[in-house]
N, CA, C and O atoms as a GROMACS GRO file, in nm:
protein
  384
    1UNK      N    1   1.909   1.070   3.031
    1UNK     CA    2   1.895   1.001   2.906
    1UNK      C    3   1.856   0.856   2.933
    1UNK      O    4   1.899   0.794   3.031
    2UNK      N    5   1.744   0.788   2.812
    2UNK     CA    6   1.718   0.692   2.855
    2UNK      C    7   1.819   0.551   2.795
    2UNK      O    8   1.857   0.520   2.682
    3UNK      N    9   1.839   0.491   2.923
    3UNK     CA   10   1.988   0.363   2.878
    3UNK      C   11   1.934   0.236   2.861
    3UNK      O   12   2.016   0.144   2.851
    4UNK      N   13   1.804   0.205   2.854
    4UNK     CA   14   1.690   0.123   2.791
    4UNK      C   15   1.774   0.082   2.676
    4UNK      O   16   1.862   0.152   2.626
    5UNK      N   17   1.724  -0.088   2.620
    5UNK     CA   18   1.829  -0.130   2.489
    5UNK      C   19   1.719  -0.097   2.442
    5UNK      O   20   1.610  -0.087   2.499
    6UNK      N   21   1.760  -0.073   2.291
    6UNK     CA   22   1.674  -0.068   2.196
    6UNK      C   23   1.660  -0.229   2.104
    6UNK      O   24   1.733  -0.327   2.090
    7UNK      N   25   1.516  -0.187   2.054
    7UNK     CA   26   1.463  -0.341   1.979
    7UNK      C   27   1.506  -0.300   1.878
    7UNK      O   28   1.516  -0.179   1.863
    8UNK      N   29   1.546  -0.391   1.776
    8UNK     CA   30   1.607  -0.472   1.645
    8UNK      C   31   1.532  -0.366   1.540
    8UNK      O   32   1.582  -0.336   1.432
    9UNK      N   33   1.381  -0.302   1.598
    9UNK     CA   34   1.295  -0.197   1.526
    9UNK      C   35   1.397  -0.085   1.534
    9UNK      O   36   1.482  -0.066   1.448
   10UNK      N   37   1.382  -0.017   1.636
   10UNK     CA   38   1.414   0.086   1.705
   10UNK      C   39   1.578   0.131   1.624
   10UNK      O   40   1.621   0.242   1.591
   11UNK      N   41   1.625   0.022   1.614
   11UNK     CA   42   1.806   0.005   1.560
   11UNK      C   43   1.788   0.054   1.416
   11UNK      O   44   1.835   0.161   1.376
   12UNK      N   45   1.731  -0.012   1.358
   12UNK     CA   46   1.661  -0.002   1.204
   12UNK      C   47   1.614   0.102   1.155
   12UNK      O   48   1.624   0.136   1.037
   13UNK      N   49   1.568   0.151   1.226
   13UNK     CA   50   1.471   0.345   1.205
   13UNK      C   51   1.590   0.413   1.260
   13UNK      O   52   1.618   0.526   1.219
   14UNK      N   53   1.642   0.373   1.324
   14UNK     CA   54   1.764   0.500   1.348
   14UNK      C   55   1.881   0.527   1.228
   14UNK      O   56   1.920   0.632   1.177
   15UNK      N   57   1.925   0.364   1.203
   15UNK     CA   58   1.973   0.366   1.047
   15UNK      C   59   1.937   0.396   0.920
   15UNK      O   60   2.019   0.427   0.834
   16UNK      N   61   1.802   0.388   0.899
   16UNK     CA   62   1.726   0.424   0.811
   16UNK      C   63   1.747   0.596   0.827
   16UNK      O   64   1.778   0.669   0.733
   17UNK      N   65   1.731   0.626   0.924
   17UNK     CA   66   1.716   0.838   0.923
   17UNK      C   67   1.839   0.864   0.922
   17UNK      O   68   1.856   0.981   0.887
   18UNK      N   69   1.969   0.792   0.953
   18UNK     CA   70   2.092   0.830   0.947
   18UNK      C   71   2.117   0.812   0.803
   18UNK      O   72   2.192   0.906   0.777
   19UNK      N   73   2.102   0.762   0.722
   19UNK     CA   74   2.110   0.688   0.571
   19UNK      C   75   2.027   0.803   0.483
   19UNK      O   76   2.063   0.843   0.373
   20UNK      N   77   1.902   0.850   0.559
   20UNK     CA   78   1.839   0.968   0.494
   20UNK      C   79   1.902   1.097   0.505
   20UNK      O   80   1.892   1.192   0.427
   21UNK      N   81   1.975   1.088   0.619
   21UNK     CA   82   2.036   1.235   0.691
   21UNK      C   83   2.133   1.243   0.592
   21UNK      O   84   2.166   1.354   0.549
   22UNK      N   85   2.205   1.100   0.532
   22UNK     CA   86   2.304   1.135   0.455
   22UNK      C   87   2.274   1.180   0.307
   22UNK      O   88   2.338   1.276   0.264
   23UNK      N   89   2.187   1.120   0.228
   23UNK     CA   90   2.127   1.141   0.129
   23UNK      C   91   2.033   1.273   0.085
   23UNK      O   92   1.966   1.297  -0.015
   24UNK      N   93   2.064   1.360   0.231
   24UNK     CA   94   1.955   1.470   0.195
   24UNK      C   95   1.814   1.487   0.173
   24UNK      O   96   1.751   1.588   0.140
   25UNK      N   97   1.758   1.316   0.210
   25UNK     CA   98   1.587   1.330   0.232
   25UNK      C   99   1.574   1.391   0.322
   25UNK      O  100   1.617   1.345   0.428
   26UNK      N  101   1.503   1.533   0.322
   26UNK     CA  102   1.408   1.544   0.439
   26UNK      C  103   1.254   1.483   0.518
   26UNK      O  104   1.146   1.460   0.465
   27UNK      N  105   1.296   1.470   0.657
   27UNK     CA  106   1.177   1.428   0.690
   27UNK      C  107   1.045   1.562   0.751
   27UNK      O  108   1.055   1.640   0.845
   28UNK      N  109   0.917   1.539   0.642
   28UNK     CA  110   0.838   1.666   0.621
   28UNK      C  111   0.758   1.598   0.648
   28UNK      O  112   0.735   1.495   0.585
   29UNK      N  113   0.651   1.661   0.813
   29UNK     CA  114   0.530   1.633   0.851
   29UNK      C  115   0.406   1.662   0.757
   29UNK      O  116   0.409   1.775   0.708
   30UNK      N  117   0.313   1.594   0.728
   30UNK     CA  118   0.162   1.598   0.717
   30UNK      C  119   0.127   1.701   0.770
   30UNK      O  120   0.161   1.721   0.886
   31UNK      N  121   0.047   1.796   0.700
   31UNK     CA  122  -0.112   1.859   0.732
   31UNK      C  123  -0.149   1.796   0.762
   31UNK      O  124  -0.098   1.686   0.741
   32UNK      N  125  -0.272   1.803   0.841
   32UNK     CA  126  -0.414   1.732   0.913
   32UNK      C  127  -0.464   1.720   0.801
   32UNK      O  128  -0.489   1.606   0.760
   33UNK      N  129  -0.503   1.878   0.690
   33UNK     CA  130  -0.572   1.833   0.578
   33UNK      C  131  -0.532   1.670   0.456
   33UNK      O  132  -0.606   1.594   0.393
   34UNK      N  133  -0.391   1.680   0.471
   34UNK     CA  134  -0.364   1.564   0.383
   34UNK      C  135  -0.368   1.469   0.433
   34UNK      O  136  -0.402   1.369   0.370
   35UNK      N  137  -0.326   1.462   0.605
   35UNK     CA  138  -0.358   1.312   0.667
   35UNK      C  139  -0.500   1.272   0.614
   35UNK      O  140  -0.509   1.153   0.586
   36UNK      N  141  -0.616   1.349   0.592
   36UNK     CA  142  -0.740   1.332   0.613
   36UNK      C  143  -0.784   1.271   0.473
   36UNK      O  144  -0.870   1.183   0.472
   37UNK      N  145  -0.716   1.322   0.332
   37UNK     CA  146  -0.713   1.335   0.249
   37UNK      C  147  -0.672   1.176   0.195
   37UNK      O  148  -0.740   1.100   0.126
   38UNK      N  149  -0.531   1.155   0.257
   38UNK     CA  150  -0.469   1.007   0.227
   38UNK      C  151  -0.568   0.883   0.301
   38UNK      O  152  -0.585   0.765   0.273
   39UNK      N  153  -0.617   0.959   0.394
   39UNK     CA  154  -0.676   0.865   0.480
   39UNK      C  155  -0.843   0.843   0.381
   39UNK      O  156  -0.879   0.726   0.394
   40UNK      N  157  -0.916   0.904   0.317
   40UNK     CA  158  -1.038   0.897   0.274
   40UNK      C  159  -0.986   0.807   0.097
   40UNK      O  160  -1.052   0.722   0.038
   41UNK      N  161  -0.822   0.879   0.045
   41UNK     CA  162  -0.769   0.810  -0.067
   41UNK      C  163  -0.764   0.614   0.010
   41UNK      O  164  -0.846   0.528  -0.021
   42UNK      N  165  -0.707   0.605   0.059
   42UNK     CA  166  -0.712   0.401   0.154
   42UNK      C  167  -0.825   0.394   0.160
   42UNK      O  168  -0.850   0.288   0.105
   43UNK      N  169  -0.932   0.445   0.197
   43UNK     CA  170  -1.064   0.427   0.226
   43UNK      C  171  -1.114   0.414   0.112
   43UNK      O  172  -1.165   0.302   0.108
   44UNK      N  173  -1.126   0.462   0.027
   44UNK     CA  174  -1.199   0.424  -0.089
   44UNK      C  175  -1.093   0.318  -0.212
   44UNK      O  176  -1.141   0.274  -0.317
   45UNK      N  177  -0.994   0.302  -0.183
   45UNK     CA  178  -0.883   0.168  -0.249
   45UNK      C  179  -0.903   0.077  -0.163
   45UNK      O  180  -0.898  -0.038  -0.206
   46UNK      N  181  -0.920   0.089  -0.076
   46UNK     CA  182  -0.956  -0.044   0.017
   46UNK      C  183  -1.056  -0.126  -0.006
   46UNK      O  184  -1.064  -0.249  -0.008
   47UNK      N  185  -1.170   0.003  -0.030
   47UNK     CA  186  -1.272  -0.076  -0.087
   47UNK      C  187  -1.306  -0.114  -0.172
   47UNK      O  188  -1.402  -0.191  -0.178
   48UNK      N  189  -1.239  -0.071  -0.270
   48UNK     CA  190  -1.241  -0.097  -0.455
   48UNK      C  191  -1.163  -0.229  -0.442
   48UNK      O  192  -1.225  -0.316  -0.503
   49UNK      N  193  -1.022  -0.292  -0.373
   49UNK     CA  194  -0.960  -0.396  -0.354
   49UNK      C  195  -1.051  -0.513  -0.264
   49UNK      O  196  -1.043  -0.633  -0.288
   50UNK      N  197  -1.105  -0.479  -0.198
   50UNK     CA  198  -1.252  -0.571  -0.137
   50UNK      C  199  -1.349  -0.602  -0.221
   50UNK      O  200  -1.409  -0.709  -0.214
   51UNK      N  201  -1.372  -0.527  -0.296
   51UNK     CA  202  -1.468  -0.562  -0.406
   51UNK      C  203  -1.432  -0.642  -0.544
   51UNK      O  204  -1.508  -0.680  -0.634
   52UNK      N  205  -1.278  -0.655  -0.531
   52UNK     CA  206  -1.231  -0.699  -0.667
   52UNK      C  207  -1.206  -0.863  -0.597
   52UNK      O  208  -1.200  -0.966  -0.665
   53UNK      N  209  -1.195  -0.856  -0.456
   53UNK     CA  210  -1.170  -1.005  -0.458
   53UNK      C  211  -1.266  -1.037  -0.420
   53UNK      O  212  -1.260  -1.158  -0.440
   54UNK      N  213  -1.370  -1.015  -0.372
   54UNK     CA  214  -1.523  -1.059  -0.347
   54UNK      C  215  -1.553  -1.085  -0.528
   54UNK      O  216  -1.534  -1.204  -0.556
   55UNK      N  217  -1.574  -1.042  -0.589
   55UNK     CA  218  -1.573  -1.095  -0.733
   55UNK      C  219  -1.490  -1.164  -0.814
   55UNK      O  220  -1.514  -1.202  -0.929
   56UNK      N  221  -1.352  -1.184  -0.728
   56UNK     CA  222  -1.287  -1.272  -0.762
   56UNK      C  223  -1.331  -1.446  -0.777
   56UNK      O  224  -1.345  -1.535  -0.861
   57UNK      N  225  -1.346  -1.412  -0.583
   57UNK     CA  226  -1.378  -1.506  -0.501
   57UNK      C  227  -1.543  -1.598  -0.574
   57UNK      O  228  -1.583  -1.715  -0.575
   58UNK      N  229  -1.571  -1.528  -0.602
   58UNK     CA  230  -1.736  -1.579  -0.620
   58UNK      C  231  -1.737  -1.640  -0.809
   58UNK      O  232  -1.794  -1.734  -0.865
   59UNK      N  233  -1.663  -1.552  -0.846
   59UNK     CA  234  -1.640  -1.608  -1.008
   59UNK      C  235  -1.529  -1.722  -0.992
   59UNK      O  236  -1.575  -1.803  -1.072
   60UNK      N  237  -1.466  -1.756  -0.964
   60UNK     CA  238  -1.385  -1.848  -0.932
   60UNK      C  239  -1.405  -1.980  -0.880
   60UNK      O  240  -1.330  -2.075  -0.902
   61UNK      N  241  -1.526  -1.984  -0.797
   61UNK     CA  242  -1.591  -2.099  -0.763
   61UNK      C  243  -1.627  -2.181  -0.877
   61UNK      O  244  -1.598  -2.300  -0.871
   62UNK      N  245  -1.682  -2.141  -0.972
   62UNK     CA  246  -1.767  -2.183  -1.142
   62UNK      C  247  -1.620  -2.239  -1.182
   62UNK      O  248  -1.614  -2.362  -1.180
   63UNK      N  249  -1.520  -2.181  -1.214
   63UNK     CA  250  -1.411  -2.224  -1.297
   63UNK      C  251  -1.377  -2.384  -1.292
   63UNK      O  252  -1.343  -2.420  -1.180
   64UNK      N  253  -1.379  -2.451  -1.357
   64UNK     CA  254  -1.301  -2.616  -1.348
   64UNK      C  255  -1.212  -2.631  -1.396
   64UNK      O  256  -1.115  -2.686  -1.344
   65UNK      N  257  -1.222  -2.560  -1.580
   65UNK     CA  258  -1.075  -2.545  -1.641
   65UNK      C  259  -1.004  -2.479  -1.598
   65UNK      O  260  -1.031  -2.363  -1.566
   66UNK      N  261  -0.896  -2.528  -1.586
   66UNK     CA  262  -0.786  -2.527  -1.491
   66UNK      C  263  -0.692  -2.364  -1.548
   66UNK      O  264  -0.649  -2.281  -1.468
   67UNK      N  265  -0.675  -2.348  -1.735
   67UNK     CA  266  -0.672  -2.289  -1.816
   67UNK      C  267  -0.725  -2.150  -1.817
   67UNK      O  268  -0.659  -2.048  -1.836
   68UNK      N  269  -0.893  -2.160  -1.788
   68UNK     CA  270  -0.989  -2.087  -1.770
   68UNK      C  271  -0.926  -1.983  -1.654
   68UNK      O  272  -0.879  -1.872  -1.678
   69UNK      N  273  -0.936  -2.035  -1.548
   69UNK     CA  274  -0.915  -2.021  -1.402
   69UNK      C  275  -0.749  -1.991  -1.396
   69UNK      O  276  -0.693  -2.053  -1.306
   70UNK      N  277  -0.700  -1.942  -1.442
   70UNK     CA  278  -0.537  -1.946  -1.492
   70UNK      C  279  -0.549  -1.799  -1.557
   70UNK      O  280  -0.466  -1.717  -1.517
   71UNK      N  281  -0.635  -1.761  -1.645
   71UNK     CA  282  -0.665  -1.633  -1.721
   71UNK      C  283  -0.734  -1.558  -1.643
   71UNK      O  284  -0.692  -1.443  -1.636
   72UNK      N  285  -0.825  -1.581  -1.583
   72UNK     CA  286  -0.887  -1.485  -1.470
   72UNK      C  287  -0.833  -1.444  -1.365
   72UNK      O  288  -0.836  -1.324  -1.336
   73UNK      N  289  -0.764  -1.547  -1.278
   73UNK     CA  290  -0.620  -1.512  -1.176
   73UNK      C  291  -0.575  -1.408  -1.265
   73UNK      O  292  -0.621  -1.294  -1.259
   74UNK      N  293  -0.475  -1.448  -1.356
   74UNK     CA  294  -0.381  -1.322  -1.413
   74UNK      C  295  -0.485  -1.201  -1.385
   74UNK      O  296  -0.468  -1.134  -1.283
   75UNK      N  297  -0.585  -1.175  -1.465
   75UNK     CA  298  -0.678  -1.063  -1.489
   75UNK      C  299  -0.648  -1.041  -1.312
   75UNK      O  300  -0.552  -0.966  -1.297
   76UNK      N  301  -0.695  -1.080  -1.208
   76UNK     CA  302  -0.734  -1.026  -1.118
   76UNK      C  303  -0.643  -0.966  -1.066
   76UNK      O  304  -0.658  -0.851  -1.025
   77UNK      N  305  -0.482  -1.059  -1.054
   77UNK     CA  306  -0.371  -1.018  -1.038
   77UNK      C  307  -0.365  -0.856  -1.098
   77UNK      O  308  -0.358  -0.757  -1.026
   78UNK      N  309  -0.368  -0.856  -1.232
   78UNK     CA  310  -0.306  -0.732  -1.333
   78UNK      C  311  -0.397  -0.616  -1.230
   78UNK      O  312  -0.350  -0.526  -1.160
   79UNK      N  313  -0.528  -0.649  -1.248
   79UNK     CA  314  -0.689  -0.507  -1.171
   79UNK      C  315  -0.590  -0.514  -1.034
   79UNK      O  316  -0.586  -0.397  -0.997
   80UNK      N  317  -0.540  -0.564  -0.977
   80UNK     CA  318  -0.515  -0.522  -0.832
   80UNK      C  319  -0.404  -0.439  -0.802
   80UNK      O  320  -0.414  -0.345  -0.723
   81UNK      N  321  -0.284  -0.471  -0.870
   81UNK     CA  322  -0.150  -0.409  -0.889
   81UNK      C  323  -0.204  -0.267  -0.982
   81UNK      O  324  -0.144  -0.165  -0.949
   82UNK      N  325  -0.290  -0.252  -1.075
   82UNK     CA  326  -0.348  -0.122  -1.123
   82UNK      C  327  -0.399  -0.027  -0.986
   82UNK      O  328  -0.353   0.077  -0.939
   83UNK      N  329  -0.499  -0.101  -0.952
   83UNK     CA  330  -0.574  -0.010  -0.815
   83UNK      C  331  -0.470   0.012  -0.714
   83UNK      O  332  -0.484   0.125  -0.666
   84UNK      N  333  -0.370  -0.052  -0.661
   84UNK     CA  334  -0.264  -0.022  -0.569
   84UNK      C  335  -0.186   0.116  -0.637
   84UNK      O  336  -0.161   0.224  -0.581
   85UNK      N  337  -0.164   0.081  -0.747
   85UNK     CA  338  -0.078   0.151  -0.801
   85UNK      C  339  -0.115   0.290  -0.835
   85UNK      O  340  -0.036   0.384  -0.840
   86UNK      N  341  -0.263   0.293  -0.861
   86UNK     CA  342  -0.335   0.420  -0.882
   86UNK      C  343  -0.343   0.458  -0.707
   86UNK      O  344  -0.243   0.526  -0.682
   87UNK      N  345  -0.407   0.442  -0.609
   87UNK     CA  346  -0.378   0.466  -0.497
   87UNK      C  347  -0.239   0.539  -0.424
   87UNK      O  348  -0.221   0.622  -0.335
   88UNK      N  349  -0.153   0.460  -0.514
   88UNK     CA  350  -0.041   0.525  -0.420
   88UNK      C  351  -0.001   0.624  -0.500
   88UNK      O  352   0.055   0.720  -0.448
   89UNK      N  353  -0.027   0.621  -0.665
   89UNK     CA  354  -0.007   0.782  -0.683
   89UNK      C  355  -0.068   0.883  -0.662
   89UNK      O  356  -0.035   0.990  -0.712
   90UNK      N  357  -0.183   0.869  -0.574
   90UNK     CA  358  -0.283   0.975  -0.545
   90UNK      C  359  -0.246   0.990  -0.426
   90UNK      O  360  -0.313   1.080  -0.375
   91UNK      N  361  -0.142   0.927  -0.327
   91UNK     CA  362  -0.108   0.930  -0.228
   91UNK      C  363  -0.010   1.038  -0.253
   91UNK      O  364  -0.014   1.152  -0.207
   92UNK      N  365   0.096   0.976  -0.349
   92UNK     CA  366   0.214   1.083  -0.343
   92UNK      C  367   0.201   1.200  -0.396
   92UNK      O  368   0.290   1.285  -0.392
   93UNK      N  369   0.048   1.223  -0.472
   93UNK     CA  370   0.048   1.326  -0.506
   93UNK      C  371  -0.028   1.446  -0.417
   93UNK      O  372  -0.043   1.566  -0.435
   94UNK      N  373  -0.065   1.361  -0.322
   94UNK     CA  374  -0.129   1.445  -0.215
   94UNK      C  375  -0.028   1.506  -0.114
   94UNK      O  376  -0.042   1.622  -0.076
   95UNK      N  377   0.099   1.409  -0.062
   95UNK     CA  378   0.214   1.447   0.000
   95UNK      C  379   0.278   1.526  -0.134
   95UNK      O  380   0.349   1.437  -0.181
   96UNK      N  381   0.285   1.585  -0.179
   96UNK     CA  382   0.406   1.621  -0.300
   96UNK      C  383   0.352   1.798  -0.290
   96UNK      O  384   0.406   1.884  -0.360
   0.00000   0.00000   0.00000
């Protein structure tokens, strides 16, 4: 057995699966098909989130009112927490 200390990580994930062990989460591997699946779902949110701040970024330069530029933040804020949020339910619905 290995008598190696464990890192501050290592301590943390062991508590974490002991905390699950108690709660009755099981831990259930991925298909290849859904790894592939979640992985092409990030791939295309990734890029929809690259594209929202590249148009952030570029409309934002113009702004002076301070007001102006205050309402569009929010907006960009609100579109990003939407696209995350749509992402990760297409995530869990791919694991589910």
């Amino acid at each position: 057995m290995d008598e190696a200390p464990k890192s501050a990580l290592e301590l943390a994930m062991a508590r974490l699966k002991k905390q699950d062990a108690e709660q009755g989460v099981s831990d259930r591997s991925l298909t290849d098909d859904q790894k592939n699946e979640i992985a092409e779902v990030r791939k295309m949110y990734g890029a929809k989130l690259a594209q929202e701040e590249i148009l952030f970024k570029s409309k934002t330069q113009g702004y002076i009112d301070p007001e102006a530029r205050r309402t569009f933040e929010e907006n960009y804020r609100r579109d990003v927490e939407r696209i995350t949020h749509e992402r990760d339910r297409k995530i869990e619905k791919i694991r589910g």
